[in-house]
ZADRENPA-325893 format. One record per residue (C-alpha): x, y, z; residue in three letters. Coordinates in Angstrom, 1 decimal, decimal comma. Example, Ala and Ser with C-alpha at 12.3 -4.5 7.8 and 13.67 -1.06 7.14 Angstrom:
REM residues 2
@xx->12,3	yy->-4,5	zz->7,8	residuo->ALA
@xx->13,7	yy->-1,1	zz->7,1	residuo->SER
***
This chain:
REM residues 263
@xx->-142,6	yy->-174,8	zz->-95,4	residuo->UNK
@xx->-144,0	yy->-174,2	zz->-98,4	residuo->UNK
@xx->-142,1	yy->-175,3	zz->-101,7	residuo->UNK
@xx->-140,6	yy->-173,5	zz->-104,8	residuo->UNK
@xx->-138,8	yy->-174,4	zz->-108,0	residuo->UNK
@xx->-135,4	yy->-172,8	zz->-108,3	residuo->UNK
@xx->-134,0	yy->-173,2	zz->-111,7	residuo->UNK
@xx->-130,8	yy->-172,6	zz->-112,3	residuo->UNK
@xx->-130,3	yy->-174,0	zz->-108,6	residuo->UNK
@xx->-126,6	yy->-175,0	zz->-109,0	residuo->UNK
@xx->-125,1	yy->-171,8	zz->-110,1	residuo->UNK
@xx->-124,1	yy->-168,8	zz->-107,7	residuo->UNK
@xx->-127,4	yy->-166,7	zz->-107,0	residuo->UNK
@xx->-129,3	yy->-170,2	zz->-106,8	residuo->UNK
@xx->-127,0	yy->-171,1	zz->-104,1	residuo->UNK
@xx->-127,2	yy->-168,0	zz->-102,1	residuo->UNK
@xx->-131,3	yy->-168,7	zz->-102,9	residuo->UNK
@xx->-130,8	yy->-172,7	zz->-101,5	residuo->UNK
@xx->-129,0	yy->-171,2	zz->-98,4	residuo->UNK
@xx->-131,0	yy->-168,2	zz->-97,7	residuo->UNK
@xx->-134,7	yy->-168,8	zz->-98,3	residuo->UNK
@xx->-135,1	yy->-172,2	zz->-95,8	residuo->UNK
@xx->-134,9	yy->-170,1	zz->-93,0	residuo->UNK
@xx->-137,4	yy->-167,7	zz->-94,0	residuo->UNK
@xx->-139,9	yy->-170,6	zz->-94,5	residuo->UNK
@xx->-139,1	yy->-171,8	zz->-98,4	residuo->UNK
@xx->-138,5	yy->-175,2	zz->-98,9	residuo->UNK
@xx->-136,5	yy->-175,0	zz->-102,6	residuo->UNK
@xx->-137,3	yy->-177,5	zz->-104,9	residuo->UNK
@xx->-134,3	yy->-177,5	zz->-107,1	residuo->UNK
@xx->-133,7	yy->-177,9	zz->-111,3	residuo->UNK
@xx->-130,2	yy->-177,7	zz->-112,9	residuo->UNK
@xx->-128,2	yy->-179,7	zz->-115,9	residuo->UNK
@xx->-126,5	yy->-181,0	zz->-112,7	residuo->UNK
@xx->-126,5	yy->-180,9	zz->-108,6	residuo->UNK
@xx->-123,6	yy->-179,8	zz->-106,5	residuo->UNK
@xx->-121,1	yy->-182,2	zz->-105,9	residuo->UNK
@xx->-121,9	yy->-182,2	zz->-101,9	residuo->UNK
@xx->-125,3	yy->-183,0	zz->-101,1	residuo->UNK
@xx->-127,8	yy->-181,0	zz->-99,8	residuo->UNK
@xx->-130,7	yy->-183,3	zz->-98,8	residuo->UNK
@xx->-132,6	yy->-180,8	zz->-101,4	residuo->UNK
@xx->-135,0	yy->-182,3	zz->-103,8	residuo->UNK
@xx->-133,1	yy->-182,2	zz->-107,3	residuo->UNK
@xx->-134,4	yy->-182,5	zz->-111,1	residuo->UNK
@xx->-131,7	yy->-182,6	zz->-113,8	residuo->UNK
@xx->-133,1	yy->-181,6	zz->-117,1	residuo->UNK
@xx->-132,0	yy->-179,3	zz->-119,7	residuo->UNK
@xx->-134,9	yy->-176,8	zz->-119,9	residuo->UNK
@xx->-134,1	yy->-175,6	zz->-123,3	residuo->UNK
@xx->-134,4	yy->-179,5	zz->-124,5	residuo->UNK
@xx->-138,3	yy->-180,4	zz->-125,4	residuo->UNK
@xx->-137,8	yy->-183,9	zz->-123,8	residuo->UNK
@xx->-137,5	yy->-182,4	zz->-120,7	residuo->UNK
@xx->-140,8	yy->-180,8	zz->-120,7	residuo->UNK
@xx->-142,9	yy->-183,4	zz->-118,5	residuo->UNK
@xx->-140,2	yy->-183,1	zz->-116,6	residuo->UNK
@xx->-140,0	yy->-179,8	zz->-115,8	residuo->UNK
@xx->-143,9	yy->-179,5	zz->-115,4	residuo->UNK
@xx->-143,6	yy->-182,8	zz->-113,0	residuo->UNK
@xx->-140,8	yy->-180,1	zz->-111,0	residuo->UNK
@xx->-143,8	yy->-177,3	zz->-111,0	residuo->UNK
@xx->-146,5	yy->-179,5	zz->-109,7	residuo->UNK
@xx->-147,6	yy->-178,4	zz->-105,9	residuo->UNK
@xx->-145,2	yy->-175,1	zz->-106,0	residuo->UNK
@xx->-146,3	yy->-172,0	zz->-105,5	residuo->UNK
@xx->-143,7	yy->-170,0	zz->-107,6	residuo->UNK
@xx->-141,1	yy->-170,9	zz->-109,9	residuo->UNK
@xx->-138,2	yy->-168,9	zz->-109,7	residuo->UNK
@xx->-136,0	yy->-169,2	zz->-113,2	residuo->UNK
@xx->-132,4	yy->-169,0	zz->-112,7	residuo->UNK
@xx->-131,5	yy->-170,7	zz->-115,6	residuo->UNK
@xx->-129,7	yy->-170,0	zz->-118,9	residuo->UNK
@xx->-126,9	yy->-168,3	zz->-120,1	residuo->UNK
@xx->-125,8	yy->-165,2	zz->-118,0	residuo->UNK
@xx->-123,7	yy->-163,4	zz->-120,3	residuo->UNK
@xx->-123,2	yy->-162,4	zz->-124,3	residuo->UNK
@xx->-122,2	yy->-165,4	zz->-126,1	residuo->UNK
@xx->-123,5	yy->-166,9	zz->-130,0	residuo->UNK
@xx->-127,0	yy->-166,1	zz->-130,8	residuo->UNK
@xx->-128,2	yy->-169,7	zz->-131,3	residuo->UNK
@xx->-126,6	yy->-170,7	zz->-127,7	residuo->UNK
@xx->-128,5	yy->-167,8	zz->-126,5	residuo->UNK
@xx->-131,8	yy->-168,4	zz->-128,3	residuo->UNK
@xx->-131,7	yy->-172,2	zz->-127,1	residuo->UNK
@xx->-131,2	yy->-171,3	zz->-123,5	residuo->UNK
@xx->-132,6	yy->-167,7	zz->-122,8	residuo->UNK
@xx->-135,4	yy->-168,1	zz->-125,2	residuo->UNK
@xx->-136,4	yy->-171,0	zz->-126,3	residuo->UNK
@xx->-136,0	yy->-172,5	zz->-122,8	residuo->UNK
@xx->-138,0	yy->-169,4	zz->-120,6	residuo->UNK
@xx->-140,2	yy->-170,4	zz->-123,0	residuo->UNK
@xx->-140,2	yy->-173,9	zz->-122,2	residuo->UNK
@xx->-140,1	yy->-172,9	zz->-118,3	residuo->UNK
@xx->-143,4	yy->-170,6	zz->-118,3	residuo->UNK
@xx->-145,2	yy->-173,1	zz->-120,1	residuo->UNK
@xx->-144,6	yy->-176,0	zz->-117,6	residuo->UNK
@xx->-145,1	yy->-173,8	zz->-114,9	residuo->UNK
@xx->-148,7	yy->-172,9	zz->-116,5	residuo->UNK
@xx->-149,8	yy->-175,9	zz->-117,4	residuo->UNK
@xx->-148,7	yy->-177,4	zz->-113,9	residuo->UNK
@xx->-150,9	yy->-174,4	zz->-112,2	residuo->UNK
@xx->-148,5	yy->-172,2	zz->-111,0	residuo->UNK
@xx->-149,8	yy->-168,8	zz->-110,0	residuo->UNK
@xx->-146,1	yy->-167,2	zz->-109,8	residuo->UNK
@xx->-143,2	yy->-166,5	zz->-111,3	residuo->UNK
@xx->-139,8	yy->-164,8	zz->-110,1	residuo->UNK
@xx->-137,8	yy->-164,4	zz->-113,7	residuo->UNK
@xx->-134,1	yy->-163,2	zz->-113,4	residuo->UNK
@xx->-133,8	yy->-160,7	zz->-116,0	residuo->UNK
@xx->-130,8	yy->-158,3	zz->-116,3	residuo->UNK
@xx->-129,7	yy->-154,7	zz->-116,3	residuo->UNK
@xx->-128,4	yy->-155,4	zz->-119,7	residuo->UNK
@xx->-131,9	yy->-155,3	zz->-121,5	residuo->UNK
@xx->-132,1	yy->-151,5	zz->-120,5	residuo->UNK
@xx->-128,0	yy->-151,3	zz->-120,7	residuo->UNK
@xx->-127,9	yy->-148,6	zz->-123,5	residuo->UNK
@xx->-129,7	yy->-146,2	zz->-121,6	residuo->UNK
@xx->-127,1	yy->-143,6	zz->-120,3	residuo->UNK
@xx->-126,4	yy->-143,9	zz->-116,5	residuo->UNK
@xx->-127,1	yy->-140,2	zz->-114,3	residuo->UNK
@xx->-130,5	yy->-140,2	zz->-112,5	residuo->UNK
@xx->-131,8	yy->-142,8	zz->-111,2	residuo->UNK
@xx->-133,7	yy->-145,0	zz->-114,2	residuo->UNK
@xx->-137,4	yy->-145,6	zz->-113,4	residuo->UNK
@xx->-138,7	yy->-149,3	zz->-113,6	residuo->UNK
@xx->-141,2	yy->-148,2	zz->-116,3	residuo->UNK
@xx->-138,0	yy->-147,6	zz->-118,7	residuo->UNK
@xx->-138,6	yy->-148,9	zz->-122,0	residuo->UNK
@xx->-136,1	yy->-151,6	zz->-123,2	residuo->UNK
@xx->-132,9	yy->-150,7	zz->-124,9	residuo->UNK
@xx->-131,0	yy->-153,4	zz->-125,0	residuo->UNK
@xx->-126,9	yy->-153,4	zz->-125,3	residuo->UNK
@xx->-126,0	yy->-157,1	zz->-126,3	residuo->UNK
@xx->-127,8	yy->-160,3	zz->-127,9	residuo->UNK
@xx->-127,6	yy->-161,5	zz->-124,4	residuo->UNK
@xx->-129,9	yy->-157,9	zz->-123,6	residuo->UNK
@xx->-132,4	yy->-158,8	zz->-126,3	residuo->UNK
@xx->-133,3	yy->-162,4	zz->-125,0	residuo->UNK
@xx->-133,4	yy->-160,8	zz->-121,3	residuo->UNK
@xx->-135,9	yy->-157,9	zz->-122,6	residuo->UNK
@xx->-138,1	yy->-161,1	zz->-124,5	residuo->UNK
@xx->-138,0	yy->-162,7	zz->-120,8	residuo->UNK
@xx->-139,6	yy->-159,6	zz->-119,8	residuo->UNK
@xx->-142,3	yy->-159,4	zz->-122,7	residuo->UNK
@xx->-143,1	yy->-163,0	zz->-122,2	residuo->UNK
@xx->-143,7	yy->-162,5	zz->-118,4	residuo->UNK
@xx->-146,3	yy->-159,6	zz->-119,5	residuo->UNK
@xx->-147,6	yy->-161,9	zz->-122,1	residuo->UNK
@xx->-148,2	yy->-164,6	zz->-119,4	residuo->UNK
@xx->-149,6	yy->-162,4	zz->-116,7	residuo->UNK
@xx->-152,2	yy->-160,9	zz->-118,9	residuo->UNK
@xx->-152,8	yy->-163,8	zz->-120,8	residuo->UNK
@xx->-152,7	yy->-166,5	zz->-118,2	residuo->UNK
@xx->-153,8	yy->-164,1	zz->-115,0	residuo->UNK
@xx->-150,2	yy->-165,2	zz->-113,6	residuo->UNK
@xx->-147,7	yy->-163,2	zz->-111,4	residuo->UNK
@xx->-144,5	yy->-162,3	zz->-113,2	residuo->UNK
@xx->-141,7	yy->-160,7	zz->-111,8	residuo->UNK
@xx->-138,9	yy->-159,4	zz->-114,1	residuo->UNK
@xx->-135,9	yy->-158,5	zz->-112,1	residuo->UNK
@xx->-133,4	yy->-156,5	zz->-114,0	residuo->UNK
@xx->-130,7	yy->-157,9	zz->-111,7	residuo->UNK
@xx->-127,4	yy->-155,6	zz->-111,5	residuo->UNK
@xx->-124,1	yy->-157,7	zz->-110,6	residuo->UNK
@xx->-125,0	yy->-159,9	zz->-107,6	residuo->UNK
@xx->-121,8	yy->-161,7	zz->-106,2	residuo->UNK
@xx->-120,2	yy->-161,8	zz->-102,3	residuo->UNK
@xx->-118,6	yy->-158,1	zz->-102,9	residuo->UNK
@xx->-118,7	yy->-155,8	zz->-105,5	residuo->UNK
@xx->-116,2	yy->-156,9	zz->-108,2	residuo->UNK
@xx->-115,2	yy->-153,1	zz->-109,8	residuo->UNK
@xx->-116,2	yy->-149,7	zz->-109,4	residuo->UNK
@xx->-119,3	yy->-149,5	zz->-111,8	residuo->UNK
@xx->-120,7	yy->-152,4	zz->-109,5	residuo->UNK
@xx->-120,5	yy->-150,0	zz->-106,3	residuo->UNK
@xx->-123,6	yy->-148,8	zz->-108,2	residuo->UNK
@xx->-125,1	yy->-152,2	zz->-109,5	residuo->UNK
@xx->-124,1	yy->-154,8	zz->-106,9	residuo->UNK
@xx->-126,4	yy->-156,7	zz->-105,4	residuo->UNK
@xx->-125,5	yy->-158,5	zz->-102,0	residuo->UNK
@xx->-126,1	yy->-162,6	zz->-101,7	residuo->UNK
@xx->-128,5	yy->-161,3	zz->-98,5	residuo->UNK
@xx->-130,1	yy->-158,5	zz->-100,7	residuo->UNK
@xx->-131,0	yy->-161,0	zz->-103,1	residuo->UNK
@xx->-132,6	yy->-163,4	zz->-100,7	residuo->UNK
@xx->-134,6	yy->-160,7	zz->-98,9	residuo->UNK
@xx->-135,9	yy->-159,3	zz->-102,7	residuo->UNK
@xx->-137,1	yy->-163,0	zz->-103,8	residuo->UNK
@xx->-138,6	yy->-163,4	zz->-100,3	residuo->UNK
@xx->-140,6	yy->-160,2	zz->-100,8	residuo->UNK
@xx->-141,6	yy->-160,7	zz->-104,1	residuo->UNK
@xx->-142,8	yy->-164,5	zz->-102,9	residuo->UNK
@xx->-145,0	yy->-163,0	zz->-100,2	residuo->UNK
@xx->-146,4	yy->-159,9	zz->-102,1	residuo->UNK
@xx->-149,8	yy->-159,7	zz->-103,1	residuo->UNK
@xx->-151,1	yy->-160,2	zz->-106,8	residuo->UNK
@xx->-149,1	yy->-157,4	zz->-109,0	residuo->UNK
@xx->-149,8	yy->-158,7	zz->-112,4	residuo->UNK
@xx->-146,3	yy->-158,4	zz->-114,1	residuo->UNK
@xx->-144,2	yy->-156,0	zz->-112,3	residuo->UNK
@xx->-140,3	yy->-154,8	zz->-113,6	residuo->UNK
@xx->-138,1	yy->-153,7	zz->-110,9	residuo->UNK
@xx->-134,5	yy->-153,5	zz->-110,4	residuo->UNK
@xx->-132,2	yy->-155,9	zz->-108,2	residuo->UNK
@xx->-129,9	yy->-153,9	zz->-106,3	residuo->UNK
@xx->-129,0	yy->-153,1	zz->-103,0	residuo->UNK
@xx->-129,5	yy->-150,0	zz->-100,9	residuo->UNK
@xx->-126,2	yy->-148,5	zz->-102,7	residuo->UNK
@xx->-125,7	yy->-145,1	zz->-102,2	residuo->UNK
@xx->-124,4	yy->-144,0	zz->-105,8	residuo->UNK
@xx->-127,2	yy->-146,7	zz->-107,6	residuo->UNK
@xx->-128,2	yy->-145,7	zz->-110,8	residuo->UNK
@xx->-131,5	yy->-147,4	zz->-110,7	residuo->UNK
@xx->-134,7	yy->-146,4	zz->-108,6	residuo->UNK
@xx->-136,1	yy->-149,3	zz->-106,2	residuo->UNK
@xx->-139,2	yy->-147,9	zz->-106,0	residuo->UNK
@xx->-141,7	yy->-150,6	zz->-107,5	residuo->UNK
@xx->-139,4	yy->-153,5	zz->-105,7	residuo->UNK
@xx->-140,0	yy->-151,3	zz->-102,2	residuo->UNK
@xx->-143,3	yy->-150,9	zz->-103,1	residuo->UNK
@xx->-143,5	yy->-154,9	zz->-103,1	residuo->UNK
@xx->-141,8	yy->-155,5	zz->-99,9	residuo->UNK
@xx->-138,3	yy->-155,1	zz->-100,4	residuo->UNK
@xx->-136,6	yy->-153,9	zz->-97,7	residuo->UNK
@xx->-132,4	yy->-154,2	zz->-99,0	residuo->UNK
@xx->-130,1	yy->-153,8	zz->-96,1	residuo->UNK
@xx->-126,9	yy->-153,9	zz->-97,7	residuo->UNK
@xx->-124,9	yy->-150,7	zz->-99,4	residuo->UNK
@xx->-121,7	yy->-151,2	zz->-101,7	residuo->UNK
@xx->-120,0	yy->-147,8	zz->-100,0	residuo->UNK
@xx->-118,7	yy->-149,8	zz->-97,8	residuo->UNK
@xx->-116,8	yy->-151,3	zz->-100,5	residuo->UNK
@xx->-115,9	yy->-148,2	zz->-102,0	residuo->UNK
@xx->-112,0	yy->-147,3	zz->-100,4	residuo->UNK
@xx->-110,7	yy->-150,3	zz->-101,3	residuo->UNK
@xx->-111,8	yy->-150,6	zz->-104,9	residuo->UNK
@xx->-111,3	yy->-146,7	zz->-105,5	residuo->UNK
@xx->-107,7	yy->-147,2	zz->-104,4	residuo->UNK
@xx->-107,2	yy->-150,1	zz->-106,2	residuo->UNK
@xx->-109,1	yy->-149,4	zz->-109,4	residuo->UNK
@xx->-109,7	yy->-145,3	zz->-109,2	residuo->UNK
@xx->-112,5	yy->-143,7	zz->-110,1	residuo->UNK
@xx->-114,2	yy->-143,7	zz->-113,6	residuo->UNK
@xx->-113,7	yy->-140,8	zz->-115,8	residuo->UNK
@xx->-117,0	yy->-139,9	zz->-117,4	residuo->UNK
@xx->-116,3	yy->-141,0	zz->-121,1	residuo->UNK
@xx->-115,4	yy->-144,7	zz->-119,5	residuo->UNK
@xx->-118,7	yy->-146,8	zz->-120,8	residuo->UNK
@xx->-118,7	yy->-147,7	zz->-117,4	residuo->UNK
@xx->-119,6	yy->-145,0	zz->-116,0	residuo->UNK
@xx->-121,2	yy->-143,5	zz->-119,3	residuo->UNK
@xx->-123,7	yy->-146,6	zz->-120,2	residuo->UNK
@xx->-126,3	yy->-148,6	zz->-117,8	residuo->UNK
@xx->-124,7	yy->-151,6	zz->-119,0	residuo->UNK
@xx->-121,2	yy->-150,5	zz->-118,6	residuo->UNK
@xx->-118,6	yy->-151,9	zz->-121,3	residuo->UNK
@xx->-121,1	yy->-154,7	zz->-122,9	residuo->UNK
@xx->-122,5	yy->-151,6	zz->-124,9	residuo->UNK
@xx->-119,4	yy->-151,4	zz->-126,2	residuo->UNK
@xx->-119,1	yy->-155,0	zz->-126,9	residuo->UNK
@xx->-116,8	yy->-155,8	zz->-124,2	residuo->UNK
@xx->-117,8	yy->-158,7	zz->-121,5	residuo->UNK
***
């Protein structure tokens, strides 16, 4: 099995990531404030990656794996010096570890909200320039500038995954376009683990839903093969929901409502 650092282990696409990647030959190393209650016979660090007394510890967690895969922070709009603590300050923290440890990879979780201005329709290309639609957006587009910085500085791998809305089942009808299944997600950090050097690469993180708003091509063109489709979703929350009108922001904005200020 060979070994990678999830960060950001504990919380709920690090779990689907604990359960999902062993079988396909991973063997996660795991980093979090704190492990699950239960025990999973998973090697665990605790260490606050935003906190510069954890830093030999987080490159000690880097040392012998062959991608990191950072999970961590804050996942939604909240005060600016929460967010620059966790979603800058501690990437930050996170690269460098894995850099100096030798790392050749990283996997960084990004969102849909750095590009969440941008007005939904076609299918939005991978290349699309940032535009974020919250603080939260901005420190999730300087994820994706850092990973640039550290591929062409460093000659490392980045990843940055604008990742839609990944949870068990679509939670509202904007998802049916943005959702991302627990499976989906294994099978797109499983390809980008295996795929040859790309240099820093931005794809989306969504399954194979028929009304997506965002084009999979550079994540295919990696490897990633998504299975799942929120359609099958779609009676349910269309009866219990109905459909968006077209001046909703969630139907109007990539990033729904949060360009709008609401979370």
């Amino acid at each position: 099995m060979t070994e990678v650092l999830l960060t950001g282990a504990a919380g709920r696409i690090g779990s689907y990531l604990r359960a999902g990647l062993p079988p396909l030959g991973w063997q996660p190393r795991c980093l979090d404030l704190a492990a699950p209650a239960a025990p999973d016979g998973l090697r665990w660090t605790l260490a606050d990656i935003a906190d510069p007394a954890s830093s030999a510890a987080l490159e000690q967690a880097c040392r012998g794996v062959s991608a990191v895969v950072h999970l961590a922070g804050i996942p939604g709009e909240a005060d600016f010096d929460a967010l620059r603590r966790a979603n800058i300050d501690g990437v930050h923290q996170v690269f460098e570890a894995a850099r100096r440890a030798g790392v050749p990879r990283i996997v960084y979780a990004g969102s849909n909200h750095a590009v969440g201005f941008h007005e939904s329709g076609a299918p939005l290309a991978a290349d699309l320039a940032p535009r974020p639609d919250s603080l939260y957006g901005v420190t999730k587009a300087f994820g994706e500038a850092l990973g640039s910085y550290y591929a062409d500085r460093y000659g490392m791998d980045v990843a940055s995954v604008r990742i839609g809305s990944c949870f068990d089942e679509p939670p509202t009808v904007r998802a049916l376009a943005t959702w991302l299944s627990p499976d989906d997600a294994v099978r797109l950090v499983d390809a980008l683990l295996r795929a040859p050097s790309f240099g820093h690469a931005v794809l989306y993180g969504i399954s194979a839903n028929t009304r997506a708003w965002w084009d999979l091509g550079t994540a295919r063109a990696l490897g990633y093969a998504p299975q799942d489709d929120a359609e099958a979703f779609a009676p349910r929350l269309l009866a219990e929901q109905g459909p968006l009108p077209p001046h909703d922001p969630d139907a109007r904005y990539a990033g729904g409502k949060a360009a709008v200020g609401i979370w």
